[in-house]
Each structure stands twice: as structure tokens, then as C-alpha cells.
C-alpha positions in Angstrom: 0.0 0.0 0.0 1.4 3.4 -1.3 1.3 6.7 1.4 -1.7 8.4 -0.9 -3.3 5.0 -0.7 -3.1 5.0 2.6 -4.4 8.4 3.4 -7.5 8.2 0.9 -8.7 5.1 2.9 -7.8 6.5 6.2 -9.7 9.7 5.0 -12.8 7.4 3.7 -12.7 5.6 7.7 -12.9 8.6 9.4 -15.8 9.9 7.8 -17.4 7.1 7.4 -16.6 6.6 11.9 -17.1 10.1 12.6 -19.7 12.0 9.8 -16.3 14.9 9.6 -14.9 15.4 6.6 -11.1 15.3 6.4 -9.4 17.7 4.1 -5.8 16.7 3.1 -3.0 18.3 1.8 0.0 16.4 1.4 2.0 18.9 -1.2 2.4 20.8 2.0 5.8 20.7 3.9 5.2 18.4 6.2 1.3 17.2 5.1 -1.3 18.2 6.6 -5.0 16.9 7.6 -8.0 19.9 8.3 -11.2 18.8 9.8 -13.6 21.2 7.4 -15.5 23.6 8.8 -13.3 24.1 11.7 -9.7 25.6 10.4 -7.8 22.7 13.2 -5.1 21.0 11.1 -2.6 18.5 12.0 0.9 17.5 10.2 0.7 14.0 9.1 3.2 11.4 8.5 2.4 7.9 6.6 3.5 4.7 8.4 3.4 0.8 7.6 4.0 -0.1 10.6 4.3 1.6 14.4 7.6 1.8 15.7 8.6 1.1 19.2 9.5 4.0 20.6 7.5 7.0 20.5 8.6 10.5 21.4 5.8 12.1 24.1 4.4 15.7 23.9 2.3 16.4 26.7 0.7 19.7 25.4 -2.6 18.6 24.5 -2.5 19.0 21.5 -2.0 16.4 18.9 0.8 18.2 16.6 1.7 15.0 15.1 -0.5 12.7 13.8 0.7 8.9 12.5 -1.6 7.2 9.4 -0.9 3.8 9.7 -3.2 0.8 8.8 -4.4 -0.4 12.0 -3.9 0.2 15.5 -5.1 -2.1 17.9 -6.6 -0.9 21.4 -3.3 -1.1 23.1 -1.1 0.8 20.3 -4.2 2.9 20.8 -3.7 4.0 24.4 -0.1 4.2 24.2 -0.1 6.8 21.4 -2.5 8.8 23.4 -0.7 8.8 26.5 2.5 9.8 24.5 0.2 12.7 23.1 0.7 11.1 19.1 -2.1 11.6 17.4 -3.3 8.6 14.6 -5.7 7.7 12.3 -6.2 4.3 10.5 -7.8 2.4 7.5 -10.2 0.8 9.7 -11.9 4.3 11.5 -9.6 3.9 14.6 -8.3 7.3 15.4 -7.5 10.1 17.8 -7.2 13.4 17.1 -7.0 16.3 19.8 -6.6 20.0 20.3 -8.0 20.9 23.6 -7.3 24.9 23.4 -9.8 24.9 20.7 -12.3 21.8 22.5 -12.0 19.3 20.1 -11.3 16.0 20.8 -11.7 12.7 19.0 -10.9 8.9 20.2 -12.4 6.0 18.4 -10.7 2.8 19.5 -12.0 -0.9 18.9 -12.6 -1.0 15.6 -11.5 -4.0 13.8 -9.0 -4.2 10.8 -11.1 -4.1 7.7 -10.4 -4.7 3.8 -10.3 -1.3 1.6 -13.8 -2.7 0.1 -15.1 -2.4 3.0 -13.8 0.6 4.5 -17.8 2.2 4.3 -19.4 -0.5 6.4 -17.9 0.2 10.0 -19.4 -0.4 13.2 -20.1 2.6 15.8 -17.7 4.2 17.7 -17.7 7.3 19.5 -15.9 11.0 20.4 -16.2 13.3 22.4 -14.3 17.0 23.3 -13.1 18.5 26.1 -16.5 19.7 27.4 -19.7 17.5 27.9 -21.7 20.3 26.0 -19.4 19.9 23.0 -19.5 16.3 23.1 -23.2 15.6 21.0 -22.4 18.2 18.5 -18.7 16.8 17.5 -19.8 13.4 18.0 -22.9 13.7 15.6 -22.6 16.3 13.3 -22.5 16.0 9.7 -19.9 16.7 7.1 -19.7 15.6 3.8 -18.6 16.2 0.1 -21.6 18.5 -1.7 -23.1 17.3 -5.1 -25.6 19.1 -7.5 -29.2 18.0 -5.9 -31.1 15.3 -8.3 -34.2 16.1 -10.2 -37.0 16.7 -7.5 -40.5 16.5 -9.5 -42.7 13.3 -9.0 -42.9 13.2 -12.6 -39.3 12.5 -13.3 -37.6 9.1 -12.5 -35.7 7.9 -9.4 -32.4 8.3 -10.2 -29.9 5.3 -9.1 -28.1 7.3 -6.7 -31.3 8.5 -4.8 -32.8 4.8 -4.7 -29.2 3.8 -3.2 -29.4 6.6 -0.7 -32.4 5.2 0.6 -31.9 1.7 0.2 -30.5 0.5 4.4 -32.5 -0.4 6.8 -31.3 2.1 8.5 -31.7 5.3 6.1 -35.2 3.6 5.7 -36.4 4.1 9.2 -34.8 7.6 9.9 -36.2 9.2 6.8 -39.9 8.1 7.6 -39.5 9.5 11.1 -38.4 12.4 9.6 -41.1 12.7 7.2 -43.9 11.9 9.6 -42.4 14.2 12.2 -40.6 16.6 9.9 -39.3 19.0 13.0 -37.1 16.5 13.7 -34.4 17.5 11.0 -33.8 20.3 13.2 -34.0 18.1 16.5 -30.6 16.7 18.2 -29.1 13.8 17.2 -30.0 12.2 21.1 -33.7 13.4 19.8 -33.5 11.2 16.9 -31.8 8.1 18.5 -35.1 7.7 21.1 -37.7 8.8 18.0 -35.9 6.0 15.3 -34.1 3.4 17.7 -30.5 3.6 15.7 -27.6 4.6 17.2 -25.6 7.6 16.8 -23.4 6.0 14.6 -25.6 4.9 11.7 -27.1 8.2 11.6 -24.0 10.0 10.9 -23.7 7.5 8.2 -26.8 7.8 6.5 -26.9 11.9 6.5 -23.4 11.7 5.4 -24.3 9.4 2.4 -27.5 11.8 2.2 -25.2 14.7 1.8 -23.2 13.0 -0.8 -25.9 12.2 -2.9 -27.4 15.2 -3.1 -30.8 14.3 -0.6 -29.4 16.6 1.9 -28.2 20.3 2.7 -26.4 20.3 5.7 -24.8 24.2 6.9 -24.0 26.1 9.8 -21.1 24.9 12.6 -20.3 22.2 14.2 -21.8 22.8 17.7 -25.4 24.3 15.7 -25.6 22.5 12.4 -28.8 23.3 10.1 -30.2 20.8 7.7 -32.7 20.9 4.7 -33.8 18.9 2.4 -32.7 19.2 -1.5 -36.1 17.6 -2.7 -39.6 18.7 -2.1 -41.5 16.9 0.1 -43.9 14.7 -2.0 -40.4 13.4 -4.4 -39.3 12.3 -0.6 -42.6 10.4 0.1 -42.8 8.9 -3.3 -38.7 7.7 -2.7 -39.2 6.1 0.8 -42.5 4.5 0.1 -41.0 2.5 -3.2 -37.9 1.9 -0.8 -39.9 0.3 2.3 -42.0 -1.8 -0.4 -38.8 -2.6 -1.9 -36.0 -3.2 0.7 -37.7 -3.4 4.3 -41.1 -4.1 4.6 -40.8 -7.6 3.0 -38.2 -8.5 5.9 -40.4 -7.0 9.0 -43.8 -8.9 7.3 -44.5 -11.9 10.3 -46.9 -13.6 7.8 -50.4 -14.2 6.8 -53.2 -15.6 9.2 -56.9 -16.6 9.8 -58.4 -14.9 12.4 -60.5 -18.0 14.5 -64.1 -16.7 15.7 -63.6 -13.4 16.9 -65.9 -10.1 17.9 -65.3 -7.3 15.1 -61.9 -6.0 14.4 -61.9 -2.9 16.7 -63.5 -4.4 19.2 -59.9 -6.9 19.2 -58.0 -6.3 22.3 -54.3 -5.5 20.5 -51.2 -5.7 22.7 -49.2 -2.3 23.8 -47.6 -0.7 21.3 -49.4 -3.0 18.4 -51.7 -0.9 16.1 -53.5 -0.7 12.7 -52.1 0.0 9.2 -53.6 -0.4 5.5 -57.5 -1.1 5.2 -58.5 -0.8 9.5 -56.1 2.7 9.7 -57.6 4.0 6.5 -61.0 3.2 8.0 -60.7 4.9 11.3 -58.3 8.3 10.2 -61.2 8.6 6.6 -64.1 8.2 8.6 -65.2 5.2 7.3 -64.9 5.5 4.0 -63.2 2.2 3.6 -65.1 -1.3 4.9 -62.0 -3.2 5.4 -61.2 -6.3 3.8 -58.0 -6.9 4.5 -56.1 -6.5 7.9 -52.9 -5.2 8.9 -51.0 -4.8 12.1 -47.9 -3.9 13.5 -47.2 -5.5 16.2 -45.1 -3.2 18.4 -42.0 -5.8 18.9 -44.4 -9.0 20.1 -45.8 -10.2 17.3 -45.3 -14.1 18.6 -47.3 -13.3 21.8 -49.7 -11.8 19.4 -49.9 -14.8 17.6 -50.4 -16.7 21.0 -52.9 -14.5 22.1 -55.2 -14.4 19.1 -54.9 -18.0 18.6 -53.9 -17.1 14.9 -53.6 -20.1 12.4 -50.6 -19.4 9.6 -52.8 -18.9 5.8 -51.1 -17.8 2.8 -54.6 -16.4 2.0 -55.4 -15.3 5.6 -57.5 -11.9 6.4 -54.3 -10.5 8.6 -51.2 -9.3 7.8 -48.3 -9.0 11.3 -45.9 -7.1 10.4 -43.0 -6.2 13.1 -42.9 -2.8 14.0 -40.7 -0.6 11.8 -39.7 2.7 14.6 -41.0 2.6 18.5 -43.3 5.1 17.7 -46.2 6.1 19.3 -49.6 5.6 18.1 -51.6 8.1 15.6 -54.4 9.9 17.7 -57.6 9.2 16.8 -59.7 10.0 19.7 -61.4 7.1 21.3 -60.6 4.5 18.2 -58.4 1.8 18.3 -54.5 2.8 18.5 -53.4 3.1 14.7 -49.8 3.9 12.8 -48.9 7.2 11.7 -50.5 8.1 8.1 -47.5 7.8 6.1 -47.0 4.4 7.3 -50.7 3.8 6.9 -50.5 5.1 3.3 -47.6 3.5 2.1 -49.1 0.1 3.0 -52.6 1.2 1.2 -50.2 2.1 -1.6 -47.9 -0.7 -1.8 -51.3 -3.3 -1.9 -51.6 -2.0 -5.8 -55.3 -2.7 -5.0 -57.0 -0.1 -6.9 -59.7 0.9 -4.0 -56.8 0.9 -1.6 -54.8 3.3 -3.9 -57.7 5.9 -3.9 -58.0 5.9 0.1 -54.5 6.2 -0.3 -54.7 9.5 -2.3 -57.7 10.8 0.3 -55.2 9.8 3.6 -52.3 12.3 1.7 -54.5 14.9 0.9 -55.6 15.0 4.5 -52.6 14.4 6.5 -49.5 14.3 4.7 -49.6 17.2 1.9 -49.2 19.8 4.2 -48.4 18.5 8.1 -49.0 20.6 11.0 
């Protein structure tokens, strides 16, 4: 592995760990690193492999900084203590300037192929203050790119389908559409609305960024965000994602319902409550006689099963589906608990049912268009 090798895949970690873009400059005398945004810059120096002895500098301030391939927890701690700064191909990496509050240590992370360089786990870093600490460890910085062709009447381009095509970027961008001051919300705001960690939502606004989904300004301690596309081209990309690339993996299966009273009169476990057909029902009035049932089950869909004394049929009246983010019911006054319209729609949607399709259009005109 060359030294400009080296650096672009130590560069690629580190965002990928951290959501901070790394500038590098390595015609300078000696090279140099810049987190952007921020004007801190450190010397670098590309290494194979980590010498024994390392000279300390106690000043708190990482002037040197080693880019090797890996460094392993121990290495780790030692070049900290000797006040060395370090970065790696595998995310691993400290960085520190404590005049200025910034301070980054990511340790732990395992040595990783090039390929794969994109797919790390979580780590974490903090600074020198605990109120610094949730802005450097989950802001978002990434390279910009002209913003894709927004109109519902275009086609999804490849890279927006890719943006949107994790688990993970699944679930934060519908919490984000069904609660859309969340954008603005901190990232500790996010992680108890979604249930992802910090460190996979860092990754997907930083692929957001990339691709063009995502405007992201302002400083590290107050970034702002906005969205590149209008809302409806948003809807219209996470509903043919879910149908595509999630909701097929959280569907329990099909089942008969034995003898039982009508469906909202079914006592439905905490946290479980109606999508498709029953939802559209209950937030339309009753325009819609439902045929067809769907539930999410709020994370017990086996003592659902259990409890209902359900019987598996391909060509069953129910749909389970697990739930998809430990949200809260929709209000509907004294109804029975149902999911939040966009979830509610998508399902309608998704059914290619052409009745369903229609309540479908009613449920965005009422609640999704133009939310409160």
C-alpha cells in the first residue's frame, strides 16, 4: 500500500466513523489533515508499521499525527498517552486540540479490507466539554453534489434509490417525514424517535449529503439541515424503498383470524396498532369497509400470535408485520391505536389494489400534503 493509498482510505474511515470530513494536503511541507469547517489542522506522517519508541508531547494537543493501517486498542492507548495523534484504514483514530475543545478517540474498531472501509461499526468522540460532546460526536460533514431532479414526474435516479436503500436510512427518513421537526431536533432526539444509534445516523446523513438528498450548513456545535427535494419526491422515494428493501423483511406472515368479535373491538397488545385497510377506516371516517387487515405489532408479534390463537394462511385476512420505529400511536380520539398516516399510506399504496390506492390519495391529501 502506497502513502496516498493510505491516506484516501484512512480519510474514507474517518468519515465514514465520525460524519467529519477530512481535508488533506499532502503537497504541504510536512502534510497536513483539516477537519472542514473548523480551520484545526494536524501534520501527518504515513507509516506501515508503528515503531517502538514513541517520542511524548504532553501539550494537549495532537501536533503530530501517524496514518498507519491499523492500531489495535493497546497501540491505541499508548499513542495517546505519548500525546501522538493517529488515524487508520479501519476508522480507529484520535485526534486532539484541547485549546480549541475538540477531541476525537475512536478505538476498537476492527481491521477491515479497503472494500469495505464504508461498512464500519459505531464508535464514539467526544471533546473537552460535555456540552461539546453531542455536537462533535454527531454532526454531519460531507462532500456536496448538484441535488437530483425533484418533481414526481421524473424518474428515481440510481443514486437517490441507493441513498435510501439500508434499513437504516429507511427508518430515519420516515420518522423524519412523519415528524418533519425532527431535522432540526438533536441527534439524542433522533436516536429515542428511530431506535438507531448515533453512529448509523451519521452515516446515512453523510451518504445523504453525498448524494445530493441533503443540505447540511451552519457549525459544528449548531448544524442546520434541509432537504434538497420537495417533500412529495421524498414520500414517493421512501414509500418505493420500504416496499422494496424493508417491509418484506419486518412482514411476520399471513393468518386466519378463528371466531372473533369485530376487528376494533380486538384487544391488540401495547404498542401494536392498525395500518392499511382498518387505519384508513378509522383516520377517513369510514370511508373504507375493510377487507384486509394489517397490524404492527409493536415488537411482540409471537405473543400476538399466541394471544389471538392465529392459524398461519397464505390467503389469511391478517397481515403481522413487526414494527418498523418505536413510535407512538396516531391519535384518533377514542378509536383503536393506529400507525402514523404515512406508514398507513404506504401500505394502502404498496397493496396495488386499486380501491386501496384511492384511500390512499384521500389519507395524503388530508394528513400528509401539508403537516402541522
Amino acid at each position: 500500500m502506497t502513502a496516498s493509498q493510505l491516506i484516501l482510505e484512512a480519510q474514507r474511515a474517518f468519515t465514514a466513523q465520525t460524519g467529519l470530513l477530512l481535508e488533506v494536503d499532502a503537497e504541504s511541507a510536512p502534510p497536513r489533515i483539516t477537519i472542514a469547517g473548523t480551520g484545526i489542522s494536524f501534520g501527518y506522517e504515513c507509516r506501515l508499521h508503528l515503531e517502538d519508541q514513541i517520542s511524548e508531547s504532553g501539550s494537549g494537543v495532537t501536533q503530530h499525527v501517524l496514518v498507519l493501517p491499523h492500531v489495535t486498542p493497546t497501540q491505541a492507548q499508548r499513542l495517546r498517552s505519548a500525546g501522538v495523534g493517529f488515524l487508520d484504514t479501519s476508522g480507529n483514530a484520535y485526534l486532539a486540540h484541547l485549546d480549541l475543545a475538540f477531541f476525537v478517540w475512536v478505538t476498537g474498531q476492527k481491521r477491515v479490507v479497503a472494500d469495505n472501509v464504508g461498512q464500519l461499526g459505531n464508535g464514539y468522540f467526544t471533546s473537552s466539554t460535555p456540552s461539546l460532546a453531542a455536537d462533535y460526536r454527531w454532526h454531519t460533514v460531507g462532500p456536496t453534489k448538484q441535488p437530483a431532479p425533484g418533481t414526481t414526474g421524473q424518474k428515481r435516479s440510481p443514486a437517490l434509490s441507493t441513498a435510501v436503500a439500508r434499513p437504516g436510512a429507511i427508518r430515519l427518513l420516515f420518522a423524519l417525514l412523519a415528524e418533519p421537526a425532527l431535522l432540526a431536533a438533536p441527534y439524542r432526539q433522533m436516536v429515542t424517535r428511530t431506535g438507531l444509534t448515533p453512529g448509523t445516523i451519521t452515516q446515512v446523513f453523510v451518504e445523504w449529503k453525498r448524494q445530493g438528498l441533503l443540505q447540511i450548513t451552519g457549525t459544528l456545535r449548531k448544524p442546520v439541515r434541509h432537504w434538497r427535494l420537495p417533500r412529495q419526491e421524498l414520500i414517493r422515494l421512501w414509500v418505493g424503498a420500504y416496499g422494496d428493501r424493508l417491509r418484506p423483511r419486518l412482514v411476520k406472515g399471513r393468518y386466519r383470524l378463528p371466531t372473533h368479535p369485530p376487528w376494533t373491538e380486538l384487544l391488540l397488545p401495547a404498542q401494536a396498532a392498525w395500518s392499511g385497510e382498518p387505519a384508513a377506516a378509522l383516520l377517513l371516517n369510514g370511508h373504507l369497509l375493510p377487507e384486509r387487515l394489517t397490524l404492527y405489532a409493536g415488537g411482540n408479534a409471537a405473543g400476538l400470535i399466541l394471544l389471538w390463537r392465529l392459524r398461519p394462511d397464505t390467503e389469511g385476512e391478517l397481515e403481522i408485520i413487526e414494527e418498523l420505529i418505536p413510535a407512538p400511536a396516531f391519535p384518533t380520539g377514542n378509536g383503536p391505536p393506529v400507525v402514523h398516516p404515512l406508514l398507513a399510506y404506504a401500505d394502502l399504496w404498496l397493496s396495488q389494489d386499486a380501491r386501496n390506492r384511492e384511500m390512499a390519495t384521500l389519507l395524503y391529501a388530508k394528513y400528509l400534503e401539508n403537516p402541522a
